[in-house]
VMD Tcl script that draws the C-alpha trace (Angstrom):
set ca {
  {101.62 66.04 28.52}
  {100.90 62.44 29.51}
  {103.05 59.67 30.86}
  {105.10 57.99 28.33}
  {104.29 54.42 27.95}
  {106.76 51.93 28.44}
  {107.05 48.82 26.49}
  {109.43 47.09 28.94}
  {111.51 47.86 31.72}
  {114.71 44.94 32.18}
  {117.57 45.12 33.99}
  {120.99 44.76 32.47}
  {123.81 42.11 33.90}
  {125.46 45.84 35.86}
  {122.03 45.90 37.77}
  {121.27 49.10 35.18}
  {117.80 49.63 34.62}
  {117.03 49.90 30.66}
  {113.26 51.50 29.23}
  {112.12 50.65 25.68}
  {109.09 53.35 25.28}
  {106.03 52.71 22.75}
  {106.87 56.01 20.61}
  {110.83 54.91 20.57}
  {109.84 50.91 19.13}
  {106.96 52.83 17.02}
  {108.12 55.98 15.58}
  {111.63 54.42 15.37}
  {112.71 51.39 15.48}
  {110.01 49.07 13.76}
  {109.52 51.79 10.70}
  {113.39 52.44 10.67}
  {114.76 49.07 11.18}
  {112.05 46.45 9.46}
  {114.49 43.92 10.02}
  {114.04 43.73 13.22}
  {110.57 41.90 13.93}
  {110.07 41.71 17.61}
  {111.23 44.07 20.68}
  {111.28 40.69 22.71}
  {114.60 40.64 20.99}
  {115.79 44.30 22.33}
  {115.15 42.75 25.88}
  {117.49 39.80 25.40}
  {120.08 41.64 24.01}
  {119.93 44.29 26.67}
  {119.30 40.99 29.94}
  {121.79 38.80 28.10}
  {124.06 40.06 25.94}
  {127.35 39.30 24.29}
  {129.13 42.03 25.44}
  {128.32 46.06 26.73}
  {130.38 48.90 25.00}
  {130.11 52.28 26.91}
  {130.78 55.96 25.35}
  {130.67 58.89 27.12}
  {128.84 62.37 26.25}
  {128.69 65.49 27.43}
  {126.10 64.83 30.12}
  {124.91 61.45 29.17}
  {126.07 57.75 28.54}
  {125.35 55.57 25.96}
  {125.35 51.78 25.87}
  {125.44 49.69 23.10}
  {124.28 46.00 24.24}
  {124.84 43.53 21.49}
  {124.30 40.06 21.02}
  {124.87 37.80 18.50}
  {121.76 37.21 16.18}
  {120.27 35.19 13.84}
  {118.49 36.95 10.82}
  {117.93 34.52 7.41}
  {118.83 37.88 4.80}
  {122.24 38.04 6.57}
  {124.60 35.06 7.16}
  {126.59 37.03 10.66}
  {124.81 39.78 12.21}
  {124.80 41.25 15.94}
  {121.63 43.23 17.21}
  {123.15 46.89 19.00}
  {120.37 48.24 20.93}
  {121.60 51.97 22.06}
  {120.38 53.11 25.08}
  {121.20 56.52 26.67}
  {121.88 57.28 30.21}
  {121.76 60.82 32.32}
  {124.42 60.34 34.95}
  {122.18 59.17 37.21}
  {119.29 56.92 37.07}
  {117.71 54.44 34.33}
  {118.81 54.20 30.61}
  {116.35 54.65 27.59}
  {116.08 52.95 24.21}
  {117.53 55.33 21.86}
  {117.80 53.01 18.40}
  {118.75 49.40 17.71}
  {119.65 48.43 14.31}
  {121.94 45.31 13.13}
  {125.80 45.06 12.18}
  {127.83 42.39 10.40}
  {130.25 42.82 12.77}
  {130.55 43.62 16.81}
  {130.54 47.96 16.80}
  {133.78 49.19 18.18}
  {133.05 52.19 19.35}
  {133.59 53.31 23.17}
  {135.11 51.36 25.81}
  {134.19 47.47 25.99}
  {132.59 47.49 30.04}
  {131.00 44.27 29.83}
  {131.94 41.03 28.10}
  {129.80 37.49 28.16}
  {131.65 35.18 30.81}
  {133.58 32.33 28.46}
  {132.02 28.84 29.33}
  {133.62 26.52 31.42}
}
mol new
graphics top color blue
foreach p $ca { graphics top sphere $p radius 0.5 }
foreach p [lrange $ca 0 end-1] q [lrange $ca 1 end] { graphics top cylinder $p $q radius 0.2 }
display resetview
């Protein structure tokens, strides 16, 4: 079995490491979610998002970055891109789709600094 091949590797604003991997934007996210064009976009929302909501598994975390967006077919719309973490070490791309409105699930962690 060969190494997976990664898209991108970014860094959250926790100092997180986040992986979007070829098969996950292939198999997944571009066939599942047409709506979303680019994974350029997946990167911003993960670097620079609006706010970071956190739930916790079993034996894993998962993230949910989101960031405002602008998509022509809907008039509000925030970009989630999931990512899961093992307790330890970097997070992986699970799924990004959009919302009308910000997800509420888990624990808000991480919220956009208000401007001054």
């Amino acid at each position: 079995m060969g190494v997976p091949d990664v898209i991108w590797t970014v860094t959250d604003p926790q100092g997180r490491p986040v992986t979007l991997l070829d098969s996950t934007w292939r198999d997944h996210i571009a066939t599942g979610h047409p709506e979303i064009r680019d994974h350029e976009s997946l990167s911003r929302a993960v670097t620079d998002p609006d706010a970071i909501r956190e739930e916790v598994l079993d034996t894993t975390v998962s993230r949910k970055y989101v960031r405002k967006a602008t998509v022509p077919e809907f008039s509000s719309t925030h970009l989630v891109v999931a990512a899961t973490f093992e307790r330890v070490g970097p997070g992986s791309v699970a799924t990004a789709y959009l919302m009308r409105r910000q997800p509420n699930q888990g624990i808000e962690i991480w919220k956009r600094p208000a401007p001054k």
